[in-house]
Structures are given as C-alpha cells and as structure tokens.
N, CA, C and O atoms as a Maestro MAE file, in Angstrom:
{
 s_m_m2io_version
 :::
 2.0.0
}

f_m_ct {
 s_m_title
 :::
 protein
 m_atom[264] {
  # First column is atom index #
  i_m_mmod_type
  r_m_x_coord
  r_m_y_coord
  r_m_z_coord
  i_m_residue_number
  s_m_chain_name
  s_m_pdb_residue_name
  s_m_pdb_atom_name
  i_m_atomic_number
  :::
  1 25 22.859 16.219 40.453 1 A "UNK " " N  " 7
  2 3 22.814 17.049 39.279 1 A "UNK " " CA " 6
  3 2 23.108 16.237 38.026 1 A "UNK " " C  " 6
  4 15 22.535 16.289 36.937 1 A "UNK " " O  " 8
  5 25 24.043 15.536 38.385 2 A "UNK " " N  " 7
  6 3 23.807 14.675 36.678 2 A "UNK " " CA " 6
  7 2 23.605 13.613 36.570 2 A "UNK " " C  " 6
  8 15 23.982 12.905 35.637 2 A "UNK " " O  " 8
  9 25 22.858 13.230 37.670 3 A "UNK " " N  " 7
  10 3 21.273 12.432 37.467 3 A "UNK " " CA " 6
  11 2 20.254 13.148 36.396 3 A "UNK " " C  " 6
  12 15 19.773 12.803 35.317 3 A "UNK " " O  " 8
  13 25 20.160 14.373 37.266 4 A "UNK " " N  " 7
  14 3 18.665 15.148 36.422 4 A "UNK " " CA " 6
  15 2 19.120 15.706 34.829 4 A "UNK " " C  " 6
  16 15 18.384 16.136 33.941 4 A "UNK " " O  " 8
  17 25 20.431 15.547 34.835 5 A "UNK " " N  " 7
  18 3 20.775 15.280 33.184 5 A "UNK " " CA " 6
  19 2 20.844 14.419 32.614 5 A "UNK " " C  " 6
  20 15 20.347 14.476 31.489 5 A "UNK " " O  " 8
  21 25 21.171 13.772 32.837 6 A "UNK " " N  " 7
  22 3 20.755 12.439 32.530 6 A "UNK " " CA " 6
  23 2 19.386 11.611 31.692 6 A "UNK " " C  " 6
  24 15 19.067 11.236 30.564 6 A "UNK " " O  " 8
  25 25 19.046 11.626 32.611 7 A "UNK " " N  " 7
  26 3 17.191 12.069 33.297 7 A "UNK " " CA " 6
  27 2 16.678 12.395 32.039 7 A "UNK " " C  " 6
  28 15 16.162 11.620 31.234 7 A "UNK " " O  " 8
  29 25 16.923 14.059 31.887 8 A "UNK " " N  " 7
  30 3 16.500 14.572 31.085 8 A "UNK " " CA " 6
  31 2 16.656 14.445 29.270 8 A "UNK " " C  " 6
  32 15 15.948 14.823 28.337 8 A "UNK " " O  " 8
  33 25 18.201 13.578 29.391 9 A "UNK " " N  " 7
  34 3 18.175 13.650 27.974 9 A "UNK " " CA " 6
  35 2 18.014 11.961 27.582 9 A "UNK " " C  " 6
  36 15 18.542 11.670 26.509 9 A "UNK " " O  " 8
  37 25 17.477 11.040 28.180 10 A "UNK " " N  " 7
  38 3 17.204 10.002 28.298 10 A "UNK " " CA " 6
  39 2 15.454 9.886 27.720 10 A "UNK " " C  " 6
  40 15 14.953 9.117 26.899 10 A "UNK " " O  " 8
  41 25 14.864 10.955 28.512 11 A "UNK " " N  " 7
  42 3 13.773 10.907 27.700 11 A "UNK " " CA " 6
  43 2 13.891 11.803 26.718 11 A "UNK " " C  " 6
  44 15 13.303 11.352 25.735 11 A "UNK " " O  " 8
  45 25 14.410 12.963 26.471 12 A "UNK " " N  " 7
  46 3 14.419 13.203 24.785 12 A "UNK " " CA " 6
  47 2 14.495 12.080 23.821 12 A "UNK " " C  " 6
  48 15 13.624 11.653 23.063 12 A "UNK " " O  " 8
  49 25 15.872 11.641 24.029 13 A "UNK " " N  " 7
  50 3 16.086 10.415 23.244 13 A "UNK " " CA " 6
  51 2 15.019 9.209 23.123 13 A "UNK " " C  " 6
  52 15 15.188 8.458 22.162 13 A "UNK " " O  " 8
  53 25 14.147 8.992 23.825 14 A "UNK " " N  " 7
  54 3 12.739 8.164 24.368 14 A "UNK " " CA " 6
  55 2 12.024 8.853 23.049 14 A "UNK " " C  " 6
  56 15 12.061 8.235 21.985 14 A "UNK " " O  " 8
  57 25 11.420 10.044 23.122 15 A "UNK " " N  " 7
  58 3 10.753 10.561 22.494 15 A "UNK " " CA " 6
  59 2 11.482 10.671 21.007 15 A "UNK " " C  " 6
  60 15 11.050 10.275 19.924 15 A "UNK " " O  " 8
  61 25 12.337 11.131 21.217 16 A "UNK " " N  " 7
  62 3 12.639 11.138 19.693 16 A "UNK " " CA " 6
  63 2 12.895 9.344 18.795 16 A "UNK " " C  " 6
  64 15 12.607 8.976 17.656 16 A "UNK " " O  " 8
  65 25 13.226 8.976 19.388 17 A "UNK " " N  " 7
  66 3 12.895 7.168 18.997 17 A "UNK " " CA " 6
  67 2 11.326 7.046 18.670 17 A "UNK " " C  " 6
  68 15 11.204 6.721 17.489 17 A "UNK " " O  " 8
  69 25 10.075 7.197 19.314 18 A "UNK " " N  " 7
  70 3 9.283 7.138 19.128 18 A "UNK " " CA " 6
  71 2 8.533 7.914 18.291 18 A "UNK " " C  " 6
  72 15 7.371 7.512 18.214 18 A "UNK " " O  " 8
  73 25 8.737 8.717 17.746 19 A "UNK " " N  " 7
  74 3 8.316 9.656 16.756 19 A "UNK " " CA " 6
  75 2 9.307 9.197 15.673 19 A "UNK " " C  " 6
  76 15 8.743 8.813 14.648 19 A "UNK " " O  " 8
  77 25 10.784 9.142 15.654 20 A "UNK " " N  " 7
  78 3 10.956 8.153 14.336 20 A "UNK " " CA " 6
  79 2 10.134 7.040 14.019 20 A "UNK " " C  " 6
  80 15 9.658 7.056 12.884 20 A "UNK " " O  " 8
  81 25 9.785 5.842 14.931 21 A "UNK " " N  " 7
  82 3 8.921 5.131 14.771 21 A "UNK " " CA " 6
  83 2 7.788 5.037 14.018 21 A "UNK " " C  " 6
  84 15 7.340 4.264 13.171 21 A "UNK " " O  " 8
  85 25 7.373 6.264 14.683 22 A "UNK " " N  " 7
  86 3 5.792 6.333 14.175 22 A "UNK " " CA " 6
  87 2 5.683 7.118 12.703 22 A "UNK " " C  " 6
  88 15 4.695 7.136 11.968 22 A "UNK " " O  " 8
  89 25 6.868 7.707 12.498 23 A "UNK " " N  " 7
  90 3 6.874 8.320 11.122 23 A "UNK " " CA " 6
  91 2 7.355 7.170 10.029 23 A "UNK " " C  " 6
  92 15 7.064 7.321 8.843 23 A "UNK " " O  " 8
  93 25 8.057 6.088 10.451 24 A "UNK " " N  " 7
  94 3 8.095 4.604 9.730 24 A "UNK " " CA " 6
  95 2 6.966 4.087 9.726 24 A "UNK " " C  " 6
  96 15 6.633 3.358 8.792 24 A "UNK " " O  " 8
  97 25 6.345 4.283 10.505 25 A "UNK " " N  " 7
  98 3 5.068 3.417 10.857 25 A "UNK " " CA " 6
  99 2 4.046 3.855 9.829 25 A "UNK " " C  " 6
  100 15 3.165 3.100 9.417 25 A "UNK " " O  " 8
  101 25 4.241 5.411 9.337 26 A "UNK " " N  " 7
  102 3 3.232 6.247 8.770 26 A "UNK " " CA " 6
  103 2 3.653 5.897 7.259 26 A "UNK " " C  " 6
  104 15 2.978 5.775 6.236 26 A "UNK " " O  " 8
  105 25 5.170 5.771 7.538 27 A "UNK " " N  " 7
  106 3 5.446 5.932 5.266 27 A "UNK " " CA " 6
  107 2 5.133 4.325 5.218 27 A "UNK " " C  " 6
  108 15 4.574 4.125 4.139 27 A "UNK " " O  " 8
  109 25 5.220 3.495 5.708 28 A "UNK " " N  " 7
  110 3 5.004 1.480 5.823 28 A "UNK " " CA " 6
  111 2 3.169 1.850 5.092 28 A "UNK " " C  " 6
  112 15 2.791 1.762 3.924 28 A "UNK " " O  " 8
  113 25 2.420 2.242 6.290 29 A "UNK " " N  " 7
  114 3 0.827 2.709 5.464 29 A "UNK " " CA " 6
  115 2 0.667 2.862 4.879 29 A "UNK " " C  " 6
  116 15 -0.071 2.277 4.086 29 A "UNK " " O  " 8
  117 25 1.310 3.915 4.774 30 A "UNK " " N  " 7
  118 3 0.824 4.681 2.999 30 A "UNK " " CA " 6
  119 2 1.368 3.968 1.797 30 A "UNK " " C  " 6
  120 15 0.599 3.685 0.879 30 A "UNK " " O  " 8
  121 25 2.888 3.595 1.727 31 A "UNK " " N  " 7
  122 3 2.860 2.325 1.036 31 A "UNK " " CA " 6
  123 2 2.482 1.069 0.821 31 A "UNK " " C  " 6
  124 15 2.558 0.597 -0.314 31 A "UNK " " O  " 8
  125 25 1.937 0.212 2.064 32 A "UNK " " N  " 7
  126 3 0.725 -0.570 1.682 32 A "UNK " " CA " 6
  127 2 -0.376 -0.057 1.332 32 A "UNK " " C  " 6
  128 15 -0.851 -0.884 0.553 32 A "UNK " " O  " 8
  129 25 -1.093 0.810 1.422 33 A "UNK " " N  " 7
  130 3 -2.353 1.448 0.807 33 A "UNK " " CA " 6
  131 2 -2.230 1.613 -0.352 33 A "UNK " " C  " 6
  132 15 -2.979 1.066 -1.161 33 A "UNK " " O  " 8
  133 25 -1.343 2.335 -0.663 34 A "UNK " " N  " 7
  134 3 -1.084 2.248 -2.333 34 A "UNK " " CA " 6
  135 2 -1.054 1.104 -3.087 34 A "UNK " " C  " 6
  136 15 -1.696 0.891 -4.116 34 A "UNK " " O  " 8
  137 25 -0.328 0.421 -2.565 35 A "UNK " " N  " 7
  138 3 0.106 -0.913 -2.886 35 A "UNK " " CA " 6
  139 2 -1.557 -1.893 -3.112 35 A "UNK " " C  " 6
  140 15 -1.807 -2.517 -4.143 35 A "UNK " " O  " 8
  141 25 -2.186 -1.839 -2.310 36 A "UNK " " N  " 7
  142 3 -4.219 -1.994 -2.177 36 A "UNK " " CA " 6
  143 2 -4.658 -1.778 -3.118 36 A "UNK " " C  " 6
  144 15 -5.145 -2.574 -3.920 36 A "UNK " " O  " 8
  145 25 -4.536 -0.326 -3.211 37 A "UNK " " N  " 7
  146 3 -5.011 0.208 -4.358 37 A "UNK " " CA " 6
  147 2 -4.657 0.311 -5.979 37 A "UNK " " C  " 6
  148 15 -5.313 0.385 -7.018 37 A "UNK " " O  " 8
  149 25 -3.580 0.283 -5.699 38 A "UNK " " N  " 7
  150 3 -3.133 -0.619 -7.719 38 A "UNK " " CA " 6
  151 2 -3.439 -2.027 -7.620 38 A "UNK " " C  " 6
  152 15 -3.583 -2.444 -8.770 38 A "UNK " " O  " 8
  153 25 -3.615 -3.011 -6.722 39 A "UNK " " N  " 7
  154 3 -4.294 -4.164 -6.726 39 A "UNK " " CA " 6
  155 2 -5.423 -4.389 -7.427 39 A "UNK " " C  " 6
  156 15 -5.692 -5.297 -8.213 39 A "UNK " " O  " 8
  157 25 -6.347 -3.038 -6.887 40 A "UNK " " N  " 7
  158 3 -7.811 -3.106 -6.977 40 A "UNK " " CA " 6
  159 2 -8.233 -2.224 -7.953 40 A "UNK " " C  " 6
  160 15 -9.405 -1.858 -8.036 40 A "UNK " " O  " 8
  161 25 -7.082 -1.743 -8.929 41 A "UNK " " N  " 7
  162 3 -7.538 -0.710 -9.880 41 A "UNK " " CA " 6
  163 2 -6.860 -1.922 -11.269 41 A "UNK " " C  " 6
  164 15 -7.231 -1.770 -12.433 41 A "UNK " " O  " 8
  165 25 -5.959 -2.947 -10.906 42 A "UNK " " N  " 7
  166 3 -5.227 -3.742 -12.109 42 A "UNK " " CA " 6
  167 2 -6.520 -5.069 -12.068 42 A "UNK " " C  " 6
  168 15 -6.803 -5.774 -13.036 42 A "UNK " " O  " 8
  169 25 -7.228 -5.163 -10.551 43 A "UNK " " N  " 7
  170 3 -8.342 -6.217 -10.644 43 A "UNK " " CA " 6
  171 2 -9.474 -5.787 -11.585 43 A "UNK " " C  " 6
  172 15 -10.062 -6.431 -12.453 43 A "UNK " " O  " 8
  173 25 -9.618 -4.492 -11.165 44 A "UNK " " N  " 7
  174 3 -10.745 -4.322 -12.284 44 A "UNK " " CA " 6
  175 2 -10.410 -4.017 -13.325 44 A "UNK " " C  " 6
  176 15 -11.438 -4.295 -13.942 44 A "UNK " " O  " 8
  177 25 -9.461 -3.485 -14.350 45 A "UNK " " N  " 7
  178 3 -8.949 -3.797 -15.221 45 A "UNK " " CA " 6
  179 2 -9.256 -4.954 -15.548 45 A "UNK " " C  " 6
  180 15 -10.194 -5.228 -16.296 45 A "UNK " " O  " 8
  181 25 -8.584 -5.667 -15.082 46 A "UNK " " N  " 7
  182 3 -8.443 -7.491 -15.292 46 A "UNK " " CA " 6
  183 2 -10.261 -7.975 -15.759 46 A "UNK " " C  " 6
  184 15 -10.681 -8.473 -16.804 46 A "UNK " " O  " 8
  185 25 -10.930 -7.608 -14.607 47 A "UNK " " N  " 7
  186 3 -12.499 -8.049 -15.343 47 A "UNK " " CA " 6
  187 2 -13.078 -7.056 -16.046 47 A "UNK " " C  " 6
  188 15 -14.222 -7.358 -16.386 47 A "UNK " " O  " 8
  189 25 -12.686 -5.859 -16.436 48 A "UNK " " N  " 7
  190 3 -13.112 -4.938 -17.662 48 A "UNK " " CA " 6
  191 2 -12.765 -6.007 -18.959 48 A "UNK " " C  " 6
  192 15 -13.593 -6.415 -19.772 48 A "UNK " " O  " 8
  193 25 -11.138 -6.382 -18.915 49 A "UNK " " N  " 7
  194 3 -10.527 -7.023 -20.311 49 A "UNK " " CA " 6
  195 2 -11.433 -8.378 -20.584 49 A "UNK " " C  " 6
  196 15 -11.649 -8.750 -21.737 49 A "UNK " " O  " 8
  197 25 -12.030 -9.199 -19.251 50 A "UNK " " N  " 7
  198 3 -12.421 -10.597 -19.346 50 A "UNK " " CA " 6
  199 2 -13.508 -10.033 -20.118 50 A "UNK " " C  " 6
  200 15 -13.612 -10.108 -21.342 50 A "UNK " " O  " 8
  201 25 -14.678 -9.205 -18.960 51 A "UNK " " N  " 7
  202 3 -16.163 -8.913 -19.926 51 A "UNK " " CA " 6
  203 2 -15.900 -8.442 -21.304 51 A "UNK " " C  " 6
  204 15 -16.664 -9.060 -22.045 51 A "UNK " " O  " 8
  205 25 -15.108 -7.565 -22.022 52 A "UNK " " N  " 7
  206 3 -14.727 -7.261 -23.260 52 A "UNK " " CA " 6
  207 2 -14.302 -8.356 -23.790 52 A "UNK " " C  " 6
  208 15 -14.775 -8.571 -24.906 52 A "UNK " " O  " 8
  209 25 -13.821 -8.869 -23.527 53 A "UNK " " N  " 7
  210 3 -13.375 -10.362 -24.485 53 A "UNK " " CA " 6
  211 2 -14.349 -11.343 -24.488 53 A "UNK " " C  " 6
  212 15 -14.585 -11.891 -25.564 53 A "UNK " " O  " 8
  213 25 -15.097 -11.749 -23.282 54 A "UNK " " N  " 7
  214 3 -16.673 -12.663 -23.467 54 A "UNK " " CA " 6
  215 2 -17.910 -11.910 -24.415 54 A "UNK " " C  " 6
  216 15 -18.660 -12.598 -25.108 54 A "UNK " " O  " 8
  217 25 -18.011 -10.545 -24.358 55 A "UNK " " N  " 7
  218 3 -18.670 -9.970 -25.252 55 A "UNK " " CA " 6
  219 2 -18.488 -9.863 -26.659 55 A "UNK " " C  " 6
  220 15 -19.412 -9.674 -27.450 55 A "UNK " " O  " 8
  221 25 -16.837 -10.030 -27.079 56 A "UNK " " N  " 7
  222 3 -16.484 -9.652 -28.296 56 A "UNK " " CA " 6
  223 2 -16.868 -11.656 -28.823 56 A "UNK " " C  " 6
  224 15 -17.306 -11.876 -29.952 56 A "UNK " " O  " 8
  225 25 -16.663 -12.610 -28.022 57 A "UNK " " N  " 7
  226 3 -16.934 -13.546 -28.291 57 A "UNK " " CA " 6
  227 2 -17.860 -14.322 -28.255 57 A "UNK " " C  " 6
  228 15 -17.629 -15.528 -28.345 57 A "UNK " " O  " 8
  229 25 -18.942 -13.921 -28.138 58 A "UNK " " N  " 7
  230 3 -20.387 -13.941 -27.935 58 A "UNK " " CA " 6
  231 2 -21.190 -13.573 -29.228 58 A "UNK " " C  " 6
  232 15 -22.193 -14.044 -29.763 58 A "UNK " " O  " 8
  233 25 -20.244 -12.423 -29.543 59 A "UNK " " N  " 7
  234 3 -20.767 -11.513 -30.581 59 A "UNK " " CA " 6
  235 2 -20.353 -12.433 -32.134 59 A "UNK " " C  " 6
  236 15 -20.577 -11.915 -33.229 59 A "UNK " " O  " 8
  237 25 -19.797 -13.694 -32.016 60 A "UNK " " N  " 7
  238 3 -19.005 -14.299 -33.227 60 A "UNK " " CA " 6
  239 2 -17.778 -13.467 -33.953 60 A "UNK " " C  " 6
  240 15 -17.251 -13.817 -35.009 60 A "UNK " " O  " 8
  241 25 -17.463 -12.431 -33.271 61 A "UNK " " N  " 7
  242 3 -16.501 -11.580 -34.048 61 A "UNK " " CA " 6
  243 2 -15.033 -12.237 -33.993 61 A "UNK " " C  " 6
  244 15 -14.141 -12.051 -34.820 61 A "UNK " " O  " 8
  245 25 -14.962 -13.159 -32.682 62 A "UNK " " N  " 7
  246 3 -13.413 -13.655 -32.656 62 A "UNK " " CA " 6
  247 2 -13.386 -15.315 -32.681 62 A "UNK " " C  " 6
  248 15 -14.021 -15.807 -31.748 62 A "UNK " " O  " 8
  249 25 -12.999 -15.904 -33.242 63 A "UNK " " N  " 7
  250 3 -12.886 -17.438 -33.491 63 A "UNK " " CA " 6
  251 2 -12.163 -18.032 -32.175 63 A "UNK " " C  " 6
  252 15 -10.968 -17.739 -32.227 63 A "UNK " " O  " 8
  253 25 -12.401 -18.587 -31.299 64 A "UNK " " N  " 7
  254 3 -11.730 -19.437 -30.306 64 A "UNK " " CA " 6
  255 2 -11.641 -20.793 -30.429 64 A "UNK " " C  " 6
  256 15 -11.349 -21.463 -29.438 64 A "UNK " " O  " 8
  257 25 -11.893 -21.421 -31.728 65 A "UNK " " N  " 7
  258 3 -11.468 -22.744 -31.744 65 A "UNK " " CA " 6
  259 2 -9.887 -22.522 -32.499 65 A "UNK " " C  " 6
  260 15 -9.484 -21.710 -33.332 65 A "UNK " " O  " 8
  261 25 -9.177 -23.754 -31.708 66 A "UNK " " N  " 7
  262 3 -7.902 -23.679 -31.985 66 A "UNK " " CA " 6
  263 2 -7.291 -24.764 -33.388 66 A "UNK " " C  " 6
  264 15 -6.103 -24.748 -33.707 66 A "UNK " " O  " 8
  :::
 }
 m_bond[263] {
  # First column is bond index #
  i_m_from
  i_m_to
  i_m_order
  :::
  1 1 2 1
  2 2 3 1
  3 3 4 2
  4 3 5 1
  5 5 6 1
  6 6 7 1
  7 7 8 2
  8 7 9 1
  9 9 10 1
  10 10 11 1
  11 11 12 2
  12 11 13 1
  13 13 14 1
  14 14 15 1
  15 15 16 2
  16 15 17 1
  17 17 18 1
  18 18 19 1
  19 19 20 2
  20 19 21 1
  21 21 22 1
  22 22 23 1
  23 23 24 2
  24 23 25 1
  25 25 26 1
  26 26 27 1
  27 27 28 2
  28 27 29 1
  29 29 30 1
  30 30 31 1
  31 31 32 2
  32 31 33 1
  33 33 34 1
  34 34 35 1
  35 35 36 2
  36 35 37 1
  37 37 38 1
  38 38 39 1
  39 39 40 2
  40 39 41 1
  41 41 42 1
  42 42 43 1
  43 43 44 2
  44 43 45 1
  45 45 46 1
  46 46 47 1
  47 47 48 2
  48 47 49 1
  49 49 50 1
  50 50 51 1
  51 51 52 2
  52 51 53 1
  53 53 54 1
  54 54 55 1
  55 55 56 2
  56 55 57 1
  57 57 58 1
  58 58 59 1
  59 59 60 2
  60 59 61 1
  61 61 62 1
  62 62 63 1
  63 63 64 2
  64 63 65 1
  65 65 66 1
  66 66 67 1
  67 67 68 2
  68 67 69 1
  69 69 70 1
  70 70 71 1
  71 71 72 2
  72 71 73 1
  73 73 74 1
  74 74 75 1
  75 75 76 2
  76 75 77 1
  77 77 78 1
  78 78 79 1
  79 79 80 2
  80 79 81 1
  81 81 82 1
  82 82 83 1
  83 83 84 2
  84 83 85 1
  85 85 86 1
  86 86 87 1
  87 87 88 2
  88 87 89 1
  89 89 90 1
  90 90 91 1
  91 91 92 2
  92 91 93 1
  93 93 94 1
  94 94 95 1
  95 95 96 2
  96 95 97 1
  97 97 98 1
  98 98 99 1
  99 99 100 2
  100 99 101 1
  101 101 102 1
  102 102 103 1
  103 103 104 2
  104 103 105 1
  105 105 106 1
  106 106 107 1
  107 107 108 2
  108 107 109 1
  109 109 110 1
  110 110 111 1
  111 111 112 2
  112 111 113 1
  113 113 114 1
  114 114 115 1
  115 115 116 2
  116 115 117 1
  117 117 118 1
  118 118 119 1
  119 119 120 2
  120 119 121 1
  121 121 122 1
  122 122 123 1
  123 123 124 2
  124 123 125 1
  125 125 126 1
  126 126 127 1
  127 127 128 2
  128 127 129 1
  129 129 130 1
  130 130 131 1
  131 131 132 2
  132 131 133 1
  133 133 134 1
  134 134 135 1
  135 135 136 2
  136 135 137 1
  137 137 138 1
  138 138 139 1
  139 139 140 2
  140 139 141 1
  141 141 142 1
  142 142 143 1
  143 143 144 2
  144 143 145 1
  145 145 146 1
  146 146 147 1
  147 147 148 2
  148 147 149 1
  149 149 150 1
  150 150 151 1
  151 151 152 2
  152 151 153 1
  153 153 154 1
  154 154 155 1
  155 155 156 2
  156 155 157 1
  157 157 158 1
  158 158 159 1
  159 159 160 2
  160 159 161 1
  161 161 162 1
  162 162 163 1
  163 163 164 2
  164 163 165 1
  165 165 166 1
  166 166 167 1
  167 167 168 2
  168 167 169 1
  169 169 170 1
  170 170 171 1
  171 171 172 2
  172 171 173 1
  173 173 174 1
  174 174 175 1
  175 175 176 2
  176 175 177 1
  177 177 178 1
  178 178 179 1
  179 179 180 2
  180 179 181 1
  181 181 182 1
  182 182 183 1
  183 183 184 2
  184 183 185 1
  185 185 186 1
  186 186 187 1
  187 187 188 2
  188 187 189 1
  189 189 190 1
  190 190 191 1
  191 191 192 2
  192 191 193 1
  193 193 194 1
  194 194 195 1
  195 195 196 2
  196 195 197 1
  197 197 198 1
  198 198 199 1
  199 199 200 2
  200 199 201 1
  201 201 202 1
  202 202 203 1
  203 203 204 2
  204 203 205 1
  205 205 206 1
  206 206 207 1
  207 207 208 2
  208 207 209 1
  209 209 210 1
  210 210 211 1
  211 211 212 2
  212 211 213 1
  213 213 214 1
  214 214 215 1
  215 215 216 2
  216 215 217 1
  217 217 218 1
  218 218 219 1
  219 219 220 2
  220 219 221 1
  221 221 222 1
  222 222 223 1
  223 223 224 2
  224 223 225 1
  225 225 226 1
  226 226 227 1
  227 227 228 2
  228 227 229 1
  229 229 230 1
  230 230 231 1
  231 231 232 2
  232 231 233 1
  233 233 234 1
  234 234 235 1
  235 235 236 2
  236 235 237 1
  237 237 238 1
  238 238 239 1
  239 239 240 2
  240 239 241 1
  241 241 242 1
  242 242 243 1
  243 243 244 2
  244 243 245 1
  245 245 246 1
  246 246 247 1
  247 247 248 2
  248 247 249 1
  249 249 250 1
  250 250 251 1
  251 251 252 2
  252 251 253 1
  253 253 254 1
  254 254 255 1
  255 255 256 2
  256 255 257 1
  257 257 258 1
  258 258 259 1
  259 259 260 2
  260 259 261 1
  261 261 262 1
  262 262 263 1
  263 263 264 2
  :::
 }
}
C-alpha cells in the first residue's frame, strides 16, 4: 500500500515537472521570436534610413565632403 502511494504521487510530481518545463520552454519562444522580430523590423528601418540618405545625396541636397 505505500508503494502504490508512492507510485502514485511520484508520477504526479513527473508530470507536473514536465509541464513546468514546457511552459518555460513556451515563454523562452516567444521571447526569442520577439526578440527576431524587432531585429527584422530595426533591419529594415536601418535600410529605409541608408536608401533615404543615398537618395537625399544623389539628389545634391546634402554635402558629404568633409
């Protein structure tokens, strides 16, 4: 008999470890994904500002000799 208690709360504890896990596992994702994605929204930014600045300097409007 308290074997099969044992037993029994041995795998609760199993399971409930593993579902903490995987709910770390889930907020870790979603914060690297995010993390991806302001990458790839500050990259294009980044070559919006370059093409706007090769255009504005193309155009003779900004002096780049120093």
């Amino acid at each position: 008999m308290i074997n099969s208690v044992g037993n029994a709360g041995g795998a609760g504890l199993i399971a409930a470890v593993m579902k903490e896990a995987t709910a770390t596992q889930d907020v870790e994702f979603a914060l690297l994904k995010k993390s991806q994605d302001m990458d790839k929204a500050n990259g294009e930014s980044a070559l919006q500002l370059i093409a706007s600045a090769t255009a504005a300097t193309s155009s003779g409007r900004i002096d780049i000799h120093v």
